[in-house]
C-alpha positions as YAML, in Angstrom:
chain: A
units: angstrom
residues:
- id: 1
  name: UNK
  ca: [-70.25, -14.88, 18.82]
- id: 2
  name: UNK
  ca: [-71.33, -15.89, 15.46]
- id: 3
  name: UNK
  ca: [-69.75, -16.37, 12.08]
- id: 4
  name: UNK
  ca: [-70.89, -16.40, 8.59]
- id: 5
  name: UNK
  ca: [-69.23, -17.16, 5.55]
- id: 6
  name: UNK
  ca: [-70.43, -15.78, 2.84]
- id: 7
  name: UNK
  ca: [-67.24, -17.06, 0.44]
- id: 8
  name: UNK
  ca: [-64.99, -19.67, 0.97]
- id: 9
  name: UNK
  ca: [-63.17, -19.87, -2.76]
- id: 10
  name: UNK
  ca: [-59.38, -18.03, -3.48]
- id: 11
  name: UNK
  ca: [-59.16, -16.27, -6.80]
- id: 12
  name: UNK
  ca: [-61.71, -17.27, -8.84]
- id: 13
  name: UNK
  ca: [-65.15, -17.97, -7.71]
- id: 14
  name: UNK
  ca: [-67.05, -21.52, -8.51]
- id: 15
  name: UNK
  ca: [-70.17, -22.77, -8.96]
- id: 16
  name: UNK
  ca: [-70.39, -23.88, -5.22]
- id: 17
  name: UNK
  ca: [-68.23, -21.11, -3.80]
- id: 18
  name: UNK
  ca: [-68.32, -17.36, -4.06]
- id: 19
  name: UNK
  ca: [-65.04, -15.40, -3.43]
- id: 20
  name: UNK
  ca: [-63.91, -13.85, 0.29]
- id: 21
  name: UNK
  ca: [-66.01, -12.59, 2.78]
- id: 22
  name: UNK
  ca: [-67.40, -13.37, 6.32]
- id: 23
  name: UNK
  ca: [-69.82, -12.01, 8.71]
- id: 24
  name: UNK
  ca: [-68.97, -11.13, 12.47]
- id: 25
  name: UNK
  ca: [-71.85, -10.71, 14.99]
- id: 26
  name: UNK
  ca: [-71.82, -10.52, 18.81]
- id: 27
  name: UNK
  ca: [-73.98, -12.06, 20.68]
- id: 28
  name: UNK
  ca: [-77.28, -10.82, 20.38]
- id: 29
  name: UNK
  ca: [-76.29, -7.64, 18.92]
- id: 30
  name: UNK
  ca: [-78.59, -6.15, 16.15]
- id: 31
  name: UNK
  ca: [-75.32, -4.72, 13.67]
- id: 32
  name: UNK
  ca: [-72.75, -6.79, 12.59]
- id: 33
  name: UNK
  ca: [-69.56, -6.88, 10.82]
- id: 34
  name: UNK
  ca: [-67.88, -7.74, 7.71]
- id: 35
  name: UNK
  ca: [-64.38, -8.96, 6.69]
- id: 36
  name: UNK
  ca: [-63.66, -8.69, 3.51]
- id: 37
  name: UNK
  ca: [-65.57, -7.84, 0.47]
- id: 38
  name: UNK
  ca: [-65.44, -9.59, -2.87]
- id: 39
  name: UNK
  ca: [-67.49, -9.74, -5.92]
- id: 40
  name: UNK
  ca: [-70.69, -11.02, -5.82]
- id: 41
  name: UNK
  ca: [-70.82, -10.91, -1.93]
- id: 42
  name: UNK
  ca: [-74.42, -8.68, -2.53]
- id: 43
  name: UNK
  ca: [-76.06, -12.32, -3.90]
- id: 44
  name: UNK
  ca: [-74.45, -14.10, -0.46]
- id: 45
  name: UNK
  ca: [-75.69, -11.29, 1.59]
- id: 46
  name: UNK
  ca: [-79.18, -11.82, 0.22]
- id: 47
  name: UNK
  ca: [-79.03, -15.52, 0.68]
- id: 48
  name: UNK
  ca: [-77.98, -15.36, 4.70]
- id: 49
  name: UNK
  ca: [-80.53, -12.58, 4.97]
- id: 50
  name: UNK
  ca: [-77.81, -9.71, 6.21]
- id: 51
  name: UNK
  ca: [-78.99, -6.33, 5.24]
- id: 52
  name: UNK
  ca: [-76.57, -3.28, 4.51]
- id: 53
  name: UNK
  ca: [-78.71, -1.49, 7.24]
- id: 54
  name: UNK
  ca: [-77.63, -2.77, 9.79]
- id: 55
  name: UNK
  ca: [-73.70, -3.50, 8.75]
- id: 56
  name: UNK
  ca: [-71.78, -1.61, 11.31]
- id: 57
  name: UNK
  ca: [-68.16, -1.98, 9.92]
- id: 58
  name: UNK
  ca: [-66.04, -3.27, 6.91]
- id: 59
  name: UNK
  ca: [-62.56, -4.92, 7.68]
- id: 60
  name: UNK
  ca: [-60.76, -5.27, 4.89]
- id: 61
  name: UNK
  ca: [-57.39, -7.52, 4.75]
- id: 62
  name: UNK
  ca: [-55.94, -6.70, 1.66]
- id: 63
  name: UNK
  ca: [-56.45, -5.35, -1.97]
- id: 64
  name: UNK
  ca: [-56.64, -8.55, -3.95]
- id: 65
  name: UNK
  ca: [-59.68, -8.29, -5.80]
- id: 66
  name: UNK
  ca: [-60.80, -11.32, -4.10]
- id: 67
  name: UNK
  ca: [-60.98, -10.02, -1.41]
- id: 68
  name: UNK
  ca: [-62.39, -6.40, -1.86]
- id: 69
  name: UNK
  ca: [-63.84, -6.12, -5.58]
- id: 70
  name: UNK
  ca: [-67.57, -5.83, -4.34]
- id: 71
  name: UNK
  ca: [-66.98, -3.04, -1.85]
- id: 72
  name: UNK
  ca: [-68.03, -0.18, -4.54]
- id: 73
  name: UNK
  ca: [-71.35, -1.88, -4.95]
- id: 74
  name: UNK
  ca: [-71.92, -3.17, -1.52]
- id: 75
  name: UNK
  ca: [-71.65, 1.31, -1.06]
- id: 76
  name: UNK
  ca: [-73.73, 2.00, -3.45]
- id: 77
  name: UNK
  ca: [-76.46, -0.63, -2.86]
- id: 78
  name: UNK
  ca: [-76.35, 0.45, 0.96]
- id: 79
  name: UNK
  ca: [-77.04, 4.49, -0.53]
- id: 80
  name: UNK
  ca: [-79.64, 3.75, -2.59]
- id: 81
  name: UNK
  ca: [-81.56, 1.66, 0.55]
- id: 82
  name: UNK
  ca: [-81.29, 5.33, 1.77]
- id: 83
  name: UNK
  ca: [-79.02, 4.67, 4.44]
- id: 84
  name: UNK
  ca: [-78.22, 7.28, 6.99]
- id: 85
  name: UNK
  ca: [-76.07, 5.60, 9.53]
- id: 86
  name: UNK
  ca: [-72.16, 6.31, 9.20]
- id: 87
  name: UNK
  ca: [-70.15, 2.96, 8.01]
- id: 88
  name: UNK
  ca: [-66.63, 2.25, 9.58]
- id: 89
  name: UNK
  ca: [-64.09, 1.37, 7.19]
- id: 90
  name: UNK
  ca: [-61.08, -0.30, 8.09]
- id: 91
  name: UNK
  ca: [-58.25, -1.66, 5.79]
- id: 92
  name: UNK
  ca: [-54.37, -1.26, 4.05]
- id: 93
  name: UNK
  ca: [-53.84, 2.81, 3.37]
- id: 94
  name: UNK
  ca: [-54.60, 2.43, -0.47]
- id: 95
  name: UNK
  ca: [-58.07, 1.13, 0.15]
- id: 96
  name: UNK
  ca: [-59.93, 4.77, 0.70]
- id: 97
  name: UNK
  ca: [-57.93, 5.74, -2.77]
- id: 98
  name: UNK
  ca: [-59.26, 3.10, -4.40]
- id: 99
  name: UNK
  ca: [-62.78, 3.98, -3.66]
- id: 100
  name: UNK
  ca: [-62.54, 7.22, -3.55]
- id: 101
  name: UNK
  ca: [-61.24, 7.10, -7.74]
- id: 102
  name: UNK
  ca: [-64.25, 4.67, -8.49]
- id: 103
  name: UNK
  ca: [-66.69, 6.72, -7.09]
- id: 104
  name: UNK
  ca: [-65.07, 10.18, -8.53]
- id: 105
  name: UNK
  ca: [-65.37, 8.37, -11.91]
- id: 106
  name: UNK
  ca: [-68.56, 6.60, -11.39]
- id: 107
  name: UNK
  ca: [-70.45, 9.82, -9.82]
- id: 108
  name: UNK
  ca: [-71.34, 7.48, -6.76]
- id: 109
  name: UNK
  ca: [-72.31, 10.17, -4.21]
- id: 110
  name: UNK
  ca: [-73.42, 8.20, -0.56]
- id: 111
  name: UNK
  ca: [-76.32, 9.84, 2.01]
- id: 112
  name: UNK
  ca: [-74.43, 8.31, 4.32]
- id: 113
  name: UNK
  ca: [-71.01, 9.33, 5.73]
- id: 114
  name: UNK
  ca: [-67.76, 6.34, 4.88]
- id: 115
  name: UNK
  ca: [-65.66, 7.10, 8.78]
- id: 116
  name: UNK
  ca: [-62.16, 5.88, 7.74]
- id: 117
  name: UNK
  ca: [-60.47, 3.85, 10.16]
- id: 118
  name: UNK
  ca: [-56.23, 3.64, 9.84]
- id: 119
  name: UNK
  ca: [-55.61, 0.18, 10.60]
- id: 120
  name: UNK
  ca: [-52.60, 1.61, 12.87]
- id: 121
  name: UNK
  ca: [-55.34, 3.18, 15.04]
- id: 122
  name: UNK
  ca: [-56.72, -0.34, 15.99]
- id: 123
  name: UNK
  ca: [-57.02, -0.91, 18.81]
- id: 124
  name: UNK
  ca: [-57.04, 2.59, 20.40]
- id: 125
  name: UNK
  ca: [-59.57, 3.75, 18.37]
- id: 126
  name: UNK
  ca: [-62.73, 1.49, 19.17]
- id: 127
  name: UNK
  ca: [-64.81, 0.62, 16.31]
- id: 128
  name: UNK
  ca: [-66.94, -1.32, 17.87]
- id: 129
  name: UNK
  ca: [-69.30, -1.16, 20.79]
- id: 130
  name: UNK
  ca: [-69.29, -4.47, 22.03]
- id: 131
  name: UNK
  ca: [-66.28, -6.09, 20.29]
- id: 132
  name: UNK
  ca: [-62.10, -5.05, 20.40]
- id: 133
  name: UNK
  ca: [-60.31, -4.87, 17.39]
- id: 134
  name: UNK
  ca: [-57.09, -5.59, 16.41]
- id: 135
  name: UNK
  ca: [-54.83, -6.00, 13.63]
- id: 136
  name: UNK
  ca: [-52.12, -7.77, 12.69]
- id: 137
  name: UNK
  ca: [-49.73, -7.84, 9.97]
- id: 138
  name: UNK
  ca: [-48.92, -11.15, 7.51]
- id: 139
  name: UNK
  ca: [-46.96, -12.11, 4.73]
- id: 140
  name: UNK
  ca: [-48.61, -12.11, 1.94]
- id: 141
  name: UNK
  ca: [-47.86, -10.45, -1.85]
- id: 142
  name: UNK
  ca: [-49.24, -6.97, -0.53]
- id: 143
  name: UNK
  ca: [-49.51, -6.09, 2.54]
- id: 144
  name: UNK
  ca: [-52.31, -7.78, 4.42]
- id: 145
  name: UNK
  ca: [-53.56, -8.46, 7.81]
- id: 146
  name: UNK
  ca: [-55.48, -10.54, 10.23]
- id: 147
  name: UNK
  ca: [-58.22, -8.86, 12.69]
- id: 148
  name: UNK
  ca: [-59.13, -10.60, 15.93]
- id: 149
  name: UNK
  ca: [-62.50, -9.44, 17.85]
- id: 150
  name: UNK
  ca: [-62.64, -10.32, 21.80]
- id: 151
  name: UNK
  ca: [-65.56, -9.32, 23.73]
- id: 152
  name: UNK
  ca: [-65.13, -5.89, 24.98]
- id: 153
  name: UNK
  ca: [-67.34, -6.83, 28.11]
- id: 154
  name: UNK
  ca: [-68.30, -9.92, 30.01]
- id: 155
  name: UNK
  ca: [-71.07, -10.76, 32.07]
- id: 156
  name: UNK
  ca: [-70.85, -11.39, 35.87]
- id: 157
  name: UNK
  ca: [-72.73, -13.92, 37.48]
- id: 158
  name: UNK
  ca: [-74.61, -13.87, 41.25]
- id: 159
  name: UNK
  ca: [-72.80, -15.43, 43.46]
- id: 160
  name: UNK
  ca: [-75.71, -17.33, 45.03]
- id: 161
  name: UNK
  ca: [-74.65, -18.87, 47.70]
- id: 162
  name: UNK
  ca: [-72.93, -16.11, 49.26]
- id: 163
  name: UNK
  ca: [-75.82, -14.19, 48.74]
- id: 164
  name: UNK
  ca: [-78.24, -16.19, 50.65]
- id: 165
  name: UNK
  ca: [-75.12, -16.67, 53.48]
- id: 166
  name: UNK
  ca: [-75.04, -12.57, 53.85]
- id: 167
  name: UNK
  ca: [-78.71, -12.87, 54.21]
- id: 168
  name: UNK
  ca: [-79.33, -10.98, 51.28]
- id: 169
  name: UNK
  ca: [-82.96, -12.13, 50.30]
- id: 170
  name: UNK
  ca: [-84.05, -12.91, 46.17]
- id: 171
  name: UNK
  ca: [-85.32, -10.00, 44.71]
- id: 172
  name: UNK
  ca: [-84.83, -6.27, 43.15]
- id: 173
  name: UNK
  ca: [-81.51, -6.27, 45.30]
- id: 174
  name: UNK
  ca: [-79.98, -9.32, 43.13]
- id: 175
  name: UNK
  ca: [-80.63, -7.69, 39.70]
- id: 176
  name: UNK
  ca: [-79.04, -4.60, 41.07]
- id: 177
  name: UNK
  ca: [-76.32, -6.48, 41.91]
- id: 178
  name: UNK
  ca: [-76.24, -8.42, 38.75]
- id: 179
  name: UNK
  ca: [-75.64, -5.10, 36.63]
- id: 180
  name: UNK
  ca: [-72.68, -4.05, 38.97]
- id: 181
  name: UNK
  ca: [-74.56, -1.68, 40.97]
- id: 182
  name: UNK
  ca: [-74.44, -0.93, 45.15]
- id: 183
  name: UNK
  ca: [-77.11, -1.49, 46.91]
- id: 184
  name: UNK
  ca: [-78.78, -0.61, 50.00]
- id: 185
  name: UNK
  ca: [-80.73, -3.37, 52.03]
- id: 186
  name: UNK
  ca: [-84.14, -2.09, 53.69]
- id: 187
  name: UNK
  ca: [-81.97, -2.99, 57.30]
- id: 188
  name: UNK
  ca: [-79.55, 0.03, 56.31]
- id: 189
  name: UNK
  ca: [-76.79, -2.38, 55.25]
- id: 190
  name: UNK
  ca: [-74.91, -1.33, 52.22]
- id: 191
  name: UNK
  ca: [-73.68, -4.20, 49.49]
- id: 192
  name: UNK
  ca: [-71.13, -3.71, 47.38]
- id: 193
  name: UNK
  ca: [-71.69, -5.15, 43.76]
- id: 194
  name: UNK
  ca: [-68.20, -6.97, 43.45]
- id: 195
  name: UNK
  ca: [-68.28, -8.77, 46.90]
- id: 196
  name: UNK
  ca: [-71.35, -10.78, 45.16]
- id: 197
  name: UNK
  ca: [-70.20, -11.27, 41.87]
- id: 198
  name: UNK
  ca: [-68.74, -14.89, 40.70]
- id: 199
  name: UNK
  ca: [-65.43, -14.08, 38.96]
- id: 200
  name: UNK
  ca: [-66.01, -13.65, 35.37]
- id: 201
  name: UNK
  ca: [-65.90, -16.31, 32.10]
- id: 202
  name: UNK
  ca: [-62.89, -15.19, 29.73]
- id: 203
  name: UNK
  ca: [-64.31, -13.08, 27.03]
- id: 204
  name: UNK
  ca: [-64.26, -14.69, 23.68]
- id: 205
  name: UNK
  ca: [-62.20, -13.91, 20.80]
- id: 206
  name: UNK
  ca: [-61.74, -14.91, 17.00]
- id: 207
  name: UNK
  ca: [-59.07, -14.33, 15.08]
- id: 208
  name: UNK
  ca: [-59.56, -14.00, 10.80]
- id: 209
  name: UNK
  ca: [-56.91, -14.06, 8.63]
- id: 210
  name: UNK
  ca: [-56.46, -12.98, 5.55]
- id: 211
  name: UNK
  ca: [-54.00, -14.10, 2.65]
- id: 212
  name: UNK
  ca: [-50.73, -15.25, 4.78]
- id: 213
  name: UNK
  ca: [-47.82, -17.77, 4.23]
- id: 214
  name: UNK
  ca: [-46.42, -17.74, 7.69]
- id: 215
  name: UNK
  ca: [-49.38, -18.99, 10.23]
- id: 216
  name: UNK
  ca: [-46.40, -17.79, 13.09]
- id: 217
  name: UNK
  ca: [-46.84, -14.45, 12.75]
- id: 218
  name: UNK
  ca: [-49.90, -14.76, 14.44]
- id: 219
  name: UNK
  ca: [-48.14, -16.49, 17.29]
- id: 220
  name: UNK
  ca: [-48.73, -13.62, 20.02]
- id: 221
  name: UNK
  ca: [-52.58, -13.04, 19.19]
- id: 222
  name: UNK
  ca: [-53.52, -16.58, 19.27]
- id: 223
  name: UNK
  ca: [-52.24, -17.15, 22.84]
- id: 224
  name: UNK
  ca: [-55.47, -16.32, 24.16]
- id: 225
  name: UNK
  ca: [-57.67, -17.00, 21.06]
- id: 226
  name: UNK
  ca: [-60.86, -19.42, 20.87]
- id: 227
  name: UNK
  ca: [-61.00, -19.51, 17.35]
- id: 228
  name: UNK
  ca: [-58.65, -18.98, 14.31]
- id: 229
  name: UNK
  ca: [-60.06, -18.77, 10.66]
- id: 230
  name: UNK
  ca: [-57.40, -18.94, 8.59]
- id: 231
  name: UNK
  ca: [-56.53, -19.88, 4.63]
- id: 232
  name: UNK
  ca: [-55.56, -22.94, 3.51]
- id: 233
  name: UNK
  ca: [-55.57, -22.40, -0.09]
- id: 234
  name: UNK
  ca: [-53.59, -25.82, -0.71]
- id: 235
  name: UNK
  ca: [-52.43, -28.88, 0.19]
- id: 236
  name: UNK
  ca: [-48.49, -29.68, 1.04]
- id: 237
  name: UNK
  ca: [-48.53, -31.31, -2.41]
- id: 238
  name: UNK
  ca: [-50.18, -28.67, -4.67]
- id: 239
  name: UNK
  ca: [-47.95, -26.04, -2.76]
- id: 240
  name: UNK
  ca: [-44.82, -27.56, -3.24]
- id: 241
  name: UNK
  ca: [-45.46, -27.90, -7.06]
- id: 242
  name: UNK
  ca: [-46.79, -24.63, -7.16]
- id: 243
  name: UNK
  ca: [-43.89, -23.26, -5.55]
- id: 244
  name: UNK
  ca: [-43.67, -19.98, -2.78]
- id: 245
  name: UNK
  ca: [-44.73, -17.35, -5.50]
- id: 246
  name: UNK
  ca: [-48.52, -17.43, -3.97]
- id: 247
  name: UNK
  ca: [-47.78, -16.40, -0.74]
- id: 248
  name: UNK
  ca: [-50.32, -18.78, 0.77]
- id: 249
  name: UNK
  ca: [-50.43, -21.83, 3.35]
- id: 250
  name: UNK
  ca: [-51.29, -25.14, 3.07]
- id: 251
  name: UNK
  ca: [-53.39, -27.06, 5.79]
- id: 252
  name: UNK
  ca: [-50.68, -28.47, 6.86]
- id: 253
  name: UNK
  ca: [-48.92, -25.71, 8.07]
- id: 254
  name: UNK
  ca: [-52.14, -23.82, 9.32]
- id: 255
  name: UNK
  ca: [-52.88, -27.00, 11.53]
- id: 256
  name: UNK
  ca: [-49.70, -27.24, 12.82]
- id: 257
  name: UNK
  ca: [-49.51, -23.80, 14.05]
- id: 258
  name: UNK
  ca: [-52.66, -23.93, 15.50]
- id: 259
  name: UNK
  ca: [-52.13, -27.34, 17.23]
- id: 260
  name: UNK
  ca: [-48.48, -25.17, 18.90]
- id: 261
  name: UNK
  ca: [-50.43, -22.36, 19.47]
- id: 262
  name: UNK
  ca: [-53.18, -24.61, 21.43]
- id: 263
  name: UNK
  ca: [-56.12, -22.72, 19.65]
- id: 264
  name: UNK
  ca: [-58.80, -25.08, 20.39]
- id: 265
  name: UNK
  ca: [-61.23, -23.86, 17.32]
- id: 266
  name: UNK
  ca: [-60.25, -24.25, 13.92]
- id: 267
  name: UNK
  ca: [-61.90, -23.26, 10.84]
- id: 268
  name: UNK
  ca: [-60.22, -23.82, 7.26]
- id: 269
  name: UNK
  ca: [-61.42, -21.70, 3.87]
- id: 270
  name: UNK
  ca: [-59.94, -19.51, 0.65]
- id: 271
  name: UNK
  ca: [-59.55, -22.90, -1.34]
- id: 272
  name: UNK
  ca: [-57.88, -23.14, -4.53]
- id: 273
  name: UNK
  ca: [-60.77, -23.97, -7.01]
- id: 274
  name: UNK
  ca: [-58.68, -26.64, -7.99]
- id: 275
  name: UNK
  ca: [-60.23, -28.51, -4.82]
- id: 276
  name: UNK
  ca: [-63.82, -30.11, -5.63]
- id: 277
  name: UNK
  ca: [-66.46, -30.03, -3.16]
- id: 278
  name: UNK
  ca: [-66.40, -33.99, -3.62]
- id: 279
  name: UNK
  ca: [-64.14, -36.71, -4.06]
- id: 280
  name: UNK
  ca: [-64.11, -37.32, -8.01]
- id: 281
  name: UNK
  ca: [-62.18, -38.39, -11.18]
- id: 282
  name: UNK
  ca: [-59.57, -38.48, -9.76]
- id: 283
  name: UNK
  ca: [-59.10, -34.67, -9.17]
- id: 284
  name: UNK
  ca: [-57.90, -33.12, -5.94]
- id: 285
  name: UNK
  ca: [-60.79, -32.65, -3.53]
- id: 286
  name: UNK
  ca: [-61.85, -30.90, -0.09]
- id: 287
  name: UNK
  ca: [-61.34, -33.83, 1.67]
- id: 288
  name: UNK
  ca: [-57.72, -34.13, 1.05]
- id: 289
  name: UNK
  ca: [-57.17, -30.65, 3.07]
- id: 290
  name: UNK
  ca: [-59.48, -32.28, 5.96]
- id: 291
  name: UNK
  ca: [-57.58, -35.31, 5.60]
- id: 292
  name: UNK
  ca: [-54.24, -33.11, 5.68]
- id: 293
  name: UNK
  ca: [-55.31, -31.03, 8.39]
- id: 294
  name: UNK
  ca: [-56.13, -33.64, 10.27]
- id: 295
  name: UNK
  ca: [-52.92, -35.47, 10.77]
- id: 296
  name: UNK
  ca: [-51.80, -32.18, 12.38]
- id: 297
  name: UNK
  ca: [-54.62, -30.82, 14.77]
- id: 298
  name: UNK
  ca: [-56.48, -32.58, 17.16]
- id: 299
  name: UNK
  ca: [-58.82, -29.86, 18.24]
- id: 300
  name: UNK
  ca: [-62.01, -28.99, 16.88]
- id: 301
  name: UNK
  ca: [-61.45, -28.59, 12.74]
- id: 302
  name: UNK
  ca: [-63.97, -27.54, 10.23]
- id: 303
  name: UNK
  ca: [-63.55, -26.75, 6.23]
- id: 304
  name: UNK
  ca: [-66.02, -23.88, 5.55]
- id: 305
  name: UNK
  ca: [-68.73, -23.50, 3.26]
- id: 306
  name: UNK
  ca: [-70.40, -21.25, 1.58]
- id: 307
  name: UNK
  ca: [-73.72, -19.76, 4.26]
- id: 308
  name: UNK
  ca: [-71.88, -21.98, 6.39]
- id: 309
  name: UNK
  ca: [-72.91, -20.41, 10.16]
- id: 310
  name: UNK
  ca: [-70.65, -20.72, 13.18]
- id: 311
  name: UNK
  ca: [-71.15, -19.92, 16.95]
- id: 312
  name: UNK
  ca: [-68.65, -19.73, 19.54]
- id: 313
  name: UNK
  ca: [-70.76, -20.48, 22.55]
- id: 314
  name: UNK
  ca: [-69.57, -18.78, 25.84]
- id: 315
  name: UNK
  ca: [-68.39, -22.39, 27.22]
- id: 316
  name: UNK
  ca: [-65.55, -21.92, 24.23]
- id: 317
  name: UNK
  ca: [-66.93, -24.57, 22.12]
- id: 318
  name: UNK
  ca: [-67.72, -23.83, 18.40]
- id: 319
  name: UNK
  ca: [-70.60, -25.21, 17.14]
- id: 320
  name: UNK
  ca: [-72.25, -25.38, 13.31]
- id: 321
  name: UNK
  ca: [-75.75, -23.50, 12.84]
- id: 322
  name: UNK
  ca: [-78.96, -25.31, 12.02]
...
């Protein structure tokens, strides 16, 4: 599974940082996925060379403008590449409002068909074809909520040596075999698929967050969860002078939760643009959420960047792009 972010600043954008949004792929799949939408996401788009053609869905955690401002032109820029395909829309109950008034009052008509998506469907209603969805709810100012993907299928492998012990020679008969199917031998013997299979890896899954001040509530879905991107808009510090108005975590209590939850991937973004990139004057700086984080989670921990690409191999273990 791969992930993209394509803005890792809260509020306000910087000159190193654009505002929310991250790209979802499976695999080897052609489509992929977006969560969240703000302005200026277009430019990061173009930058990590993801086209609008080929977007399959748009998850959307709340209605903060940082977090959904550059859906309208993210539409409209996908209509006038002449799309055709139908795009899933997922998000709060307000969202299809919202867009529906701007493009009422903008005269934004789509050749393409917007398939609304309750987020109280999920995860009945499958949105994807290779990837489950879920949602769940977190405290935030509005309502908001996380979505984790997990693999809908996984991939068997031969089981070799048993193989070879039924006398079941290399060749066409493995690959059927391979794809879950019967077979017949050319001696009359019929294999069944399953006796020949190795059991299966678990199926991966990642877990994004959006705005939240209690990491717990995520508690049940991150039982069984590789990876958990999550917010950690300030330090312990900044949050204690800024007080609980916000509604957001620091790293501190992200890492934590994550370390009790034994999520063995972490990734950290949505950081107050307070925080510079580097260490300077004296201002507060990236590396004091790392350092934060840090005293709290032993697993593997990463601070995302803008273009910043992820994968979760299938051996569990997240890795940074070249």
């Amino acid at each position: 599974m791969e992930i993209q972010f394509l803005g890792t600043s809260s509020g306000v954008p910087t000159r190193s940082r654009n505002m929310t949004a991250i790209a979802v792929r499976n695999s080897g799949a052609k489509t992929w996925s977006l969560v969240d939408c703000a302005e200026g996401t277009q430019h990061r788009l173009q930058r990590a060379g993801l086209s609008p053609m080929s977007l399959r869905a748009i998850f959307i955690t709340h209605l903060h403008g940082d977090h959904c401002y550059g859906l309208p032109g993210l539409l409209a820029t996908a209509g006038m590449l002449n799309r055709r395909e139908p795009l899933v829309i997922v998000g709060p109950a307000p969202l299809r409002a919202m867009i529906e008034c701007i493009m009422a009052g903008t005269q934004l008509e789509l050749p393409y068909a917007l398939d609304w998506v309750a987020i109280e469907a999920l995860p009945q209603r499958a949105v994807l074809p290779d990837l489950q969805v879920r949602a769940t709810k977190l405290s935030h100012r509005i309502d908001c909520w996380a979505y984790s993907f997990t693999e809908a299928a996984v991939e068997r492998r031969l089981d070799r040596d048993r193989l070879r012990a039924g006398g079941v020679a290399s060749g066409p008969a493995w690959g059927e075999i391979q794809q879950g199917r019967d077979v017949t031998l050319p001696d009359g013997r019929r294999i069944a698929a399953a006796d020949y299979l190795a059991p299966p890896r678990k199926p991966r899954k990642v877990i994004i967050g959006g705005d939240n001040d209690t990491p717990s509530l995520l508690a049940i879905d991150a039982r069984d969860a590789d990876l958990l991107v999550h917010e950690a808009t300030y330090t312990e510090e900044i949050l204690h002078k800024i007080g609980p108005g916000p509604q957001h975590s620091s790293a501190a209590m992200v890492a934590r939760f994550a370390r009790e939850a034994g999520v063995p991937n972490l990734v950290l973004t949505h950081f107050s643009p307070r925080y510079l990139d580097r260490p300077g004057n004296g201002a507060p700086s990236l590396d004091d959420i790392e350092r934060e984080a840090r005293e709290h989670y032993q697993g593997t921990l990463a601070l995302a960047r803008d273009l910043d690409r992820y994968e979760l191999g299938k051996d569990g273990v997240l890795r940074l792009a070249a």
